[in-house]
C-alpha positions in Angstrom: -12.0 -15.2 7.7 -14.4 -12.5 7.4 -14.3 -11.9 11.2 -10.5 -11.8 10.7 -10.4 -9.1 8.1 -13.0 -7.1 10.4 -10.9 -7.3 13.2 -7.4 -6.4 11.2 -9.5 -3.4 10.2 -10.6 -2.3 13.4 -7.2 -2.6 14.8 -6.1 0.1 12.2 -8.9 2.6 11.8 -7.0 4.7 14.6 -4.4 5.1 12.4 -6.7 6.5 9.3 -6.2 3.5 7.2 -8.6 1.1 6.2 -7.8 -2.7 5.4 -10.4 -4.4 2.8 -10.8 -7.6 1.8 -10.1 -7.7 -2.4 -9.9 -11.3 -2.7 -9.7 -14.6 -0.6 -8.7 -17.7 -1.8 -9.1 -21.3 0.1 -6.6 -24.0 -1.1 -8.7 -27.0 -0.8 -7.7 -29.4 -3.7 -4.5 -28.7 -4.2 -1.3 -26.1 -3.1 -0.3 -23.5 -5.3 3.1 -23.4 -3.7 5.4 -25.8 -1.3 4.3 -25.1 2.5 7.4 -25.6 4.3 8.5 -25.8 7.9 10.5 -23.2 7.4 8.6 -19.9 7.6 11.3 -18.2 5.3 11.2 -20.2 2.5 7.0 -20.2 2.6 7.6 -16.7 2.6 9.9 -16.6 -0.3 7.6 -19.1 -1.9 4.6 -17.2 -1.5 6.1 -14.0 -2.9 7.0 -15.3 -6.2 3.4 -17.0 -6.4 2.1 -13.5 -5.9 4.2 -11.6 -8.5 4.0 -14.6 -11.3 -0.2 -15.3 -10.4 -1.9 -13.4 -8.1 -1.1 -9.7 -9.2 -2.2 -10.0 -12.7 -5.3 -11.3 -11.1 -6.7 -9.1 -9.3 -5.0 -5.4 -8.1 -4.5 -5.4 -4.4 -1.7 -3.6 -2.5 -0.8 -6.6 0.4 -1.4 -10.7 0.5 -1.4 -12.2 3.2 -0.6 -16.5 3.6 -2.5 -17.6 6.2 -1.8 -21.8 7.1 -2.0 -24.5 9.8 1.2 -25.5 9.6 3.1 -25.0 12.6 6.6 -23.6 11.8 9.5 -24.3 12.8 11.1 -22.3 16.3 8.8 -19.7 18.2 8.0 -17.8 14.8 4.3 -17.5 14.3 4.2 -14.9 11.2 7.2 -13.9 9.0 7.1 -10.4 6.4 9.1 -8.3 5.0 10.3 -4.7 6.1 8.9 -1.6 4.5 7.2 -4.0 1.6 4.1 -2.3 1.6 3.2 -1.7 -2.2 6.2 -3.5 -3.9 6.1 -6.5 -4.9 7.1 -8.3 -1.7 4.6 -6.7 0.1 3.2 -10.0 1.6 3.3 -12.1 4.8 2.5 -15.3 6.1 0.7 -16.3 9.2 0.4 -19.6 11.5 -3.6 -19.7 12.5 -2.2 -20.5 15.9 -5.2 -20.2 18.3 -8.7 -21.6 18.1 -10.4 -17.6 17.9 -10.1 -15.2 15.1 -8.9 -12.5 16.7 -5.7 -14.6 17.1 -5.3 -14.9 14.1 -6.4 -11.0 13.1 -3.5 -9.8 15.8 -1.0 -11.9 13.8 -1.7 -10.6 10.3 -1.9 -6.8 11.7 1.1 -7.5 13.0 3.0 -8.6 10.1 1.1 -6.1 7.9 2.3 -3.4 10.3 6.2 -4.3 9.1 4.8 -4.1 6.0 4.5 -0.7 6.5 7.6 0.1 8.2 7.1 -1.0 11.8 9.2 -2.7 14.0 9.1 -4.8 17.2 7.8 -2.9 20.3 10.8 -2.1 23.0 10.0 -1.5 26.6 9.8 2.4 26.5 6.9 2.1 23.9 3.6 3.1 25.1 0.2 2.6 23.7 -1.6 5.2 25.9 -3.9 5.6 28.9 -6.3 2.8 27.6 -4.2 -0.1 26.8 -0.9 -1.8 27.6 -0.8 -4.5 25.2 0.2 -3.3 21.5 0.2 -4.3 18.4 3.8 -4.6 17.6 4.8 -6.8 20.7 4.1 -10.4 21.4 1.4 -10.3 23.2 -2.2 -11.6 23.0 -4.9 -10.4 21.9 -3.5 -6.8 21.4 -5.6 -3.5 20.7 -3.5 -0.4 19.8 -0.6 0.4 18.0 2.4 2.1 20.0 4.0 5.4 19.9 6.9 3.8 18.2 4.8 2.4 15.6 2.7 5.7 15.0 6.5 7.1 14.1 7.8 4.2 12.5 4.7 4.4 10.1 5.1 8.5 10.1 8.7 8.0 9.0 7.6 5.1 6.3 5.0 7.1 4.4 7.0 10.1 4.1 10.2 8.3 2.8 8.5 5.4 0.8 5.5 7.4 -0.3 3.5 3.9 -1.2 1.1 6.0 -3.5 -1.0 2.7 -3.8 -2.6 3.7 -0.4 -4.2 6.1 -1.6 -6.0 4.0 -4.3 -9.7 2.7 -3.1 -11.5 0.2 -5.5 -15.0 0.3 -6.1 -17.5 -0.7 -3.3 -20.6 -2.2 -5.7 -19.2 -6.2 -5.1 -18.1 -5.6 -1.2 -18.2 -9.2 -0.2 -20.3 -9.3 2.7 -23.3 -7.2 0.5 -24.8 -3.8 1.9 -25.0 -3.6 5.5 -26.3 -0.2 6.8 -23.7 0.9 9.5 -20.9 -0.9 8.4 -18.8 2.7 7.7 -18.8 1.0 3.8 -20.1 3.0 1.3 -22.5 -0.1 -0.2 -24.8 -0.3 -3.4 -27.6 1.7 -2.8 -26.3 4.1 -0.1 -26.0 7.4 -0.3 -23.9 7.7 2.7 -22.6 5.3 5.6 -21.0 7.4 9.1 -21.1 4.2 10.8 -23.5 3.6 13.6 -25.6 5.7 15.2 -22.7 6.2 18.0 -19.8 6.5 15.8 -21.4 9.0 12.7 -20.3 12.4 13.4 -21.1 13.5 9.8 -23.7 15.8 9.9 -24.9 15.0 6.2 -25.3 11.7 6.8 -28.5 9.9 8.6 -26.6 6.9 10.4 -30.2 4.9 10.6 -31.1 5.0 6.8 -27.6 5.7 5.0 -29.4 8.5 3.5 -28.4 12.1 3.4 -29.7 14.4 5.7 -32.5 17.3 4.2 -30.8 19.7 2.0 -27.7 17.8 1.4 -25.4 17.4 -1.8 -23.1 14.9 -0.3 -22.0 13.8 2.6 -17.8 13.4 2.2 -15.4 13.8 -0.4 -13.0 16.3 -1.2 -15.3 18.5 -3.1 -17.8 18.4 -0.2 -17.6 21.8 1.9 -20.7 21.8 4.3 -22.8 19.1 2.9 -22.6 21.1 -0.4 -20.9 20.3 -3.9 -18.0 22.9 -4.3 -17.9 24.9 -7.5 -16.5 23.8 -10.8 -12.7 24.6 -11.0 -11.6 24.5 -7.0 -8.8 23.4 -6.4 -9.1 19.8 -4.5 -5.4 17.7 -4.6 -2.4 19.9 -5.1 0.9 18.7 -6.6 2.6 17.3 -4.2 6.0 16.8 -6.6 7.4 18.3 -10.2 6.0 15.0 -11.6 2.5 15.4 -10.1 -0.7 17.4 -11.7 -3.2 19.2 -9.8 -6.5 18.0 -10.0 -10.0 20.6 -9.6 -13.8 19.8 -8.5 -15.9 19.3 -11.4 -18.8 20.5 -9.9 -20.9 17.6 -11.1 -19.1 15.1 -8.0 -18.5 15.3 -4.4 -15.0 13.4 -5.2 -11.6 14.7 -6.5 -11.2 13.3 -10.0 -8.7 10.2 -10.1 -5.5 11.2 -9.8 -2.9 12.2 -12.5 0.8 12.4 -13.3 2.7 14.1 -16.2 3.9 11.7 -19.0 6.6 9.0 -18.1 9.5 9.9 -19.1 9.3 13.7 -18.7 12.7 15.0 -17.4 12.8 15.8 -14.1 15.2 16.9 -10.9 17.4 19.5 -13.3 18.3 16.6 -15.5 18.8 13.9 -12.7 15.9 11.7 -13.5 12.7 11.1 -15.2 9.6 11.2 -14.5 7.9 7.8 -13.7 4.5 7.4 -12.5 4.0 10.3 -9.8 7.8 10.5 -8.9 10.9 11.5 -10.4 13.2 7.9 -8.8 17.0 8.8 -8.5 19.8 6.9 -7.4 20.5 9.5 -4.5 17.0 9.0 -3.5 16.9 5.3 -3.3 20.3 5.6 -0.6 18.3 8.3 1.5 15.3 6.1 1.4 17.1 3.1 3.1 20.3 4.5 4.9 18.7 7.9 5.7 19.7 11.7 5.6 23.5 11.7 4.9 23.6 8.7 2.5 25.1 8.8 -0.7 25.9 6.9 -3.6 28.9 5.0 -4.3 30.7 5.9 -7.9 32.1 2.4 -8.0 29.9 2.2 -11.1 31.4 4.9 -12.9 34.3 2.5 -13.4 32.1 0.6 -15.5 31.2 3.0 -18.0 30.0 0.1 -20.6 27.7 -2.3 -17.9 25.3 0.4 -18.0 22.8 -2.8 -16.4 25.0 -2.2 -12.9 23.6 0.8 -12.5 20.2 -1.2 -11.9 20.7 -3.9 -9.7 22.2 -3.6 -6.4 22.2 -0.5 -5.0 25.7 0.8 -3.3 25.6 3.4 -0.6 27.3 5.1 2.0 26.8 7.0 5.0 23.6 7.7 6.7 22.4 5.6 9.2 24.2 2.2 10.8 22.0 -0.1 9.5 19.3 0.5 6.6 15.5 0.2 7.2 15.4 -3.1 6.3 18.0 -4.1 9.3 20.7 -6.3 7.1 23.6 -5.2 5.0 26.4 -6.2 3.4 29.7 -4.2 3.2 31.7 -4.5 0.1 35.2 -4.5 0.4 37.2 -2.5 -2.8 41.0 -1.4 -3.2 39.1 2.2 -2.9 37.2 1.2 0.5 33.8 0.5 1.7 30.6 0.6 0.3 26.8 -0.9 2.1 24.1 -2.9 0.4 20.9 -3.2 1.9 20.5 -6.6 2.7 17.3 -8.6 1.9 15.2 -11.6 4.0 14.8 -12.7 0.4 17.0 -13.6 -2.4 15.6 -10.9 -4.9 14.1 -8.0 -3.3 12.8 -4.7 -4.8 13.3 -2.8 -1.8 17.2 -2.9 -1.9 17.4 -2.8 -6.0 17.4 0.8 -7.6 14.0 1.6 -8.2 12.3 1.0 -11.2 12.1 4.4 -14.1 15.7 5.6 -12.4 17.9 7.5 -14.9 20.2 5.3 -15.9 22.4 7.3 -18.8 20.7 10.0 -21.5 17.6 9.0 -22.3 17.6 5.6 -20.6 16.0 4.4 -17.3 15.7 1.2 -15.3 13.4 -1.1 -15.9 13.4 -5.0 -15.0 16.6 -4.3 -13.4 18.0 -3.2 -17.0 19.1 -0.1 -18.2 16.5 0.6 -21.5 15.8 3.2 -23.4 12.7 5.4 -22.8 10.7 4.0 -25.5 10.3 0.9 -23.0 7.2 3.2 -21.5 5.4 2.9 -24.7 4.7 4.9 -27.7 6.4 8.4 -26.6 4.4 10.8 -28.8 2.9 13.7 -26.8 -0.9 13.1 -27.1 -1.4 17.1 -25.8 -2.4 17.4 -30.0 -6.0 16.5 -29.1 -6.3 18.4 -26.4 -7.5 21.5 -27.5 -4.7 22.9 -26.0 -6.7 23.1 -23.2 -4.7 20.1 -21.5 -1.1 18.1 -21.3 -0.4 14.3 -21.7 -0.3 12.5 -18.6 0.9 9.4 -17.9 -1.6 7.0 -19.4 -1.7 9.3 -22.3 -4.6 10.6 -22.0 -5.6 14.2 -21.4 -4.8 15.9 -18.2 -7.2 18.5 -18.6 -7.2 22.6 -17.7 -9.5 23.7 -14.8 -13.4 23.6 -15.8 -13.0 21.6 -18.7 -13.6 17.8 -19.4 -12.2 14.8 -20.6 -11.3 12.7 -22.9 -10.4 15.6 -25.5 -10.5 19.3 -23.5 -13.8 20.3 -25.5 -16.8 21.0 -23.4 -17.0 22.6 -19.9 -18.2 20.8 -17.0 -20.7 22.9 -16.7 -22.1 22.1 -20.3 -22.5 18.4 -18.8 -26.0 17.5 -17.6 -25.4 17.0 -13.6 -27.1 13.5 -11.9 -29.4 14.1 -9.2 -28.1 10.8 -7.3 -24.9 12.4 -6.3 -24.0 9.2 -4.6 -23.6 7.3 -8.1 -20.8 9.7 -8.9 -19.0 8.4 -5.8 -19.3 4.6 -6.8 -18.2 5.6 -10.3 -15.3 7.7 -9.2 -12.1 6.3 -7.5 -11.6 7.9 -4.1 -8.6 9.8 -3.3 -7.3 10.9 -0.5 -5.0 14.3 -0.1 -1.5 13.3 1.7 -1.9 15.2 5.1 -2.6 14.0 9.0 -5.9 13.7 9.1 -5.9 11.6 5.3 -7.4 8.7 5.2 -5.7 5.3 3.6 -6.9 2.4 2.2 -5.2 -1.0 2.2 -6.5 -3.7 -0.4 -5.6 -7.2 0.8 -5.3 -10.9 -0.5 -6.0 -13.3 2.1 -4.8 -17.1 0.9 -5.9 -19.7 3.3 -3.9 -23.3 3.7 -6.4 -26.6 4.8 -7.7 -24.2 7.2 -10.7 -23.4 8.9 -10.8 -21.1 11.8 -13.6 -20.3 14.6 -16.0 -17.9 14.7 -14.6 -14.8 16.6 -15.6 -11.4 17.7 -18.2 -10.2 15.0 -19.6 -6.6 14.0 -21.7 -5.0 11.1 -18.9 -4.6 8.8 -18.6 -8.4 7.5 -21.8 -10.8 9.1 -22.1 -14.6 7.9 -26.1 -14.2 6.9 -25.4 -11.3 4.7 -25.4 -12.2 1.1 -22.2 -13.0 -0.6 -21.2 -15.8 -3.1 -20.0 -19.3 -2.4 -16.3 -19.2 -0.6 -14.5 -19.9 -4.2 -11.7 -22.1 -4.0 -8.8 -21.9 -6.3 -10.5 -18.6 -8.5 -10.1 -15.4 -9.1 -10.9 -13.0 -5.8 -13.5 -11.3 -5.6 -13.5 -7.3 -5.2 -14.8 -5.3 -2.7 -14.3 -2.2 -1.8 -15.3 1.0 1.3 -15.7 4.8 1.3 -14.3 7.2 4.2 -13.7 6.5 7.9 -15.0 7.6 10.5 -13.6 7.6 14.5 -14.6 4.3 16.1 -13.9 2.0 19.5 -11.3 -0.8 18.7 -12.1 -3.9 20.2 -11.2 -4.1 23.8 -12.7 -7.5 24.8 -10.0 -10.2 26.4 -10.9 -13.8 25.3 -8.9 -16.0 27.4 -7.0 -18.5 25.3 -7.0 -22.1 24.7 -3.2 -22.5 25.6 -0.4 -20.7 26.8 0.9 -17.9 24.9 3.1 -18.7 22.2 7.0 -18.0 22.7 8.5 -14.5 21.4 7.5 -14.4 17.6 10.7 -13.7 15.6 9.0 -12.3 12.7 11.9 -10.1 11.6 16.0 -10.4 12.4 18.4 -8.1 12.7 21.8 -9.7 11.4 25.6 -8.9 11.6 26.9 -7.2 8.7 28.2 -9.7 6.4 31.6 -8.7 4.7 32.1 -9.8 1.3 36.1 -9.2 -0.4 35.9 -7.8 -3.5 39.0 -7.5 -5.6 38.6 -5.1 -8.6 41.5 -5.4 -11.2 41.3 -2.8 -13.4 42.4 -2.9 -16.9 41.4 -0.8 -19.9 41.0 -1.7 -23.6 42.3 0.2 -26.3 41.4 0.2 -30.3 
């Protein structure tokens, strides 16, 4: 499995985004969940497992099922749409083929609708140096397409899954320190790769050291191999809920990134701030039907059901379908309205999103309209900040430029500095500013079913004599982490297969609206 998750990362590393292995789980004594036949209701299965189990185990932003069970049909792997960091962000994968790269071109493919990407069409092109992409049903592929590049363009900008930009720590990478590996490992100051993929300057590729007269090597308080001054500006706000964050002088990293209090009023009085983002109804219909959507005021009817205004979304207008290709239209005595129709039963995606006004001083949460208290003790804990800060949303300090946490008191530059910049790096979570060149870390669950799969194509980034704990069974996962990219060769190697190539994998469906009559008889109570 470790050859897999080296390949799925390769395969993505064009694209600035990073896939590490969090955790990894082998079912050997018993099932956590019924393995069916039927790759949708595994799916389904496995999605529940994760939100009731696996996430309040260990934080990850994407699990992946992997089994020997063949399904049923031509369908080899099976996820959901535009998933990535909600709760159905998951997918599950038939280890089809006797190599692991098989296997790794499945789960990048299902990852990839994970973040918004659909099925390759015949006008998509992956470029001058291969014709097999990722998004098609193909063996053995290497790039991802055009159409994929601007699928995943449109997906970040709309969806904005913030949890991409969160990196764990790299002191218990699972495959231990490996020099070259592009992993920022315990006892490194630096790693740029290999000696013929490190472009960094700072950074001596053959002893993961820094270079003579260097600070750092990367980070977004690193200008010229040199710590930037207290108080420089290093991650803007990128929102009215969002707080900008400044160098410290002391780290070559931005400091973790903040948000204003939940619960702060937002969008002239249309919202709330919630975690980073101020959630509307208006901008949930944009997000899946597109520019020109709108909501539908059917609930206004319902002045006392305040919960209708979280649950199922109604829109109308914007684009034919929405991005997660089903719908439902809704039939009323006042006309149509659209629902974004799910693979799955219950589905975040087409629900209103969670902390979305829902009437004064209430906002959605657990598909219920609540009050605002349901964020926690609302008292504004600026008091003990010196007033040298504001609350943010783990009510804590949020700091002014040059000036520390917890409480505002002492300057940065009262702080004795460390001479090992490097443990400020493992100590600090990396971020990454939201911009072309940004790079975007994907934390992933692999599960395994009674499987075992071949060795495959290996490199330095996971190796099988490096040390690492026993392969736990049903447990807890075990973290691991990386630091910053840096440009590499994807594999290009074709490894004939075993057996003929699998049929077309259906791993999403586009549907025919379904039409559901709704008769609304309206009558009105009077005391």
């Amino acid at each position: 499995m470790l050859e897999v998750a080296n390949h799925v990362d390769k395969l993505y590393r064009p694209l600035n985004i990073r896939v590490m292995l969090v955790g990894l789980e082998v079912w050997t004594k018993r099932d956590q969940i019924v393995v069916s036949l039927i790759s949708d209701d595994t799916l389904s299965r496995f999605i529940e497992w994760r939100k009731s189990n696996l996430l309040k185990r260990v934080k990850h932003d994407n699990a992946q099922f992997v089994t020997g069970i063949d399904f049923l049909g031509d369908t080899v792997g099976l996820a959901n749409k535009c998933a990535m960091c909600a709760e159905s962000s998951a997918g599950v994968n038939q280890d089809h083929k006797q190599n692991s790269l098989g296997l790794a071109s499945t789960i990048a493919h299902e990852m990839g609708h994970n973040l918004g990407m659909s099925h390759d069409e015949d006008h998509c092109s992956c470029g001058s140096f291969s014709s097999i992409c990722i998004m098609t049903d193909m063996l053995f592929p290497e790039l991802f397409s055009d159409c994929s590049l601007e699928q995943l363009s449109v997906f970040l900008d709309n969806a904005n899954p913030s949890c991409l930009l969160d990196t764990p720590s790299s002191s218990k990478l699972y495959s231990g320190s490996v020099c070259g590996n592009a992993f920022l490992d315990p006892g490194e100051q630096c790693d740029c790769g290999t000696a013929e993929e490190c472009e960094n300057p700072c950074c001596d590729p053959m002893t993961c050291r820094l270079t003579e007269g260097s600070q750092c090597a990367y980070g977004d308080c690193c200008e010229n191999c040199q710590i930037k001054d207290a108080e420089s500006l290093c991650r803007a706000p990128v929102n009215e809920c969002d707080v900008p964050e400044y160098c410290t002088g002391l780290s070559e990293q931005c400091p973790e990134n903040d948000f204003k209090m939940n619960g702060i009023p937002c969008s002239p009085g249309q919202g709330y701030c919630y975690n980073g983002q101020c959630p509307t109804h208006l901008q949930h219909c944009q997000r899946l039907w597109g520019t020109g959507a709108k909501v539908i005021t059917l609930n206004v009817l319902f002045p006392l059901y305040r919960n209708m205004f979280c649950g199922k979304i109604f829109c109308d207008g914007g684009n034919k379908y929405p991005v997660t290709g089903q719908k439902a239209v809704i039939v009323t005595l006042g006309g149509f309205c659209n629902i974004a129709g799910d693979q799955l039963e219950e589905d975040a995606l087409s629900m209103v999103a969670t902390g979305t006004k829902c009437g004064h001083n209430k906002v959605c949460f657990d598909y219920m309209c609540q009050d605002l208290s349901v964020y926690g003790n609302n008292e504004d804990c600026s008091l003990q900040c010196n007033g040298r800060g504001i609350c943010n949303h783990k009510k804590q300090c949020h700091c002014e430029p040059g000036w520390a946490p917890p409480y505002c008191e002492v300057r940065y530059s009262e702080l004795p500095s460390s001479n090992q910049t490097s443990s400020s790096f493992l100590k600090s979570m990396f971020k990454c500013s939201i911009c072309s060149n940004s790079v975007r870390s994907c934390h992933v669950c692999l599960l395994v079913y009674r499987k075992t799969t071949s060795s495959g194509q290996l490199s330095l980034v996971f190796e099988n004599n490096s040390a690492k704990k026993d392969r736990p069974e049903t447990s807890q996962p075990i973290f691991m982490g990386t630091t910053v990219t840096q440009p590499c060769t994807p594999l290009t190697a074709r490894l004939g297969p075993t057996r003929p190539a699998p049929p077309v994998s259906r791993t999403f469906i586009m549907m025919q609206p379904v039409y559901y009559h709704l008769k609304v008889n309206y009558s009105f109570l009077t005391e």
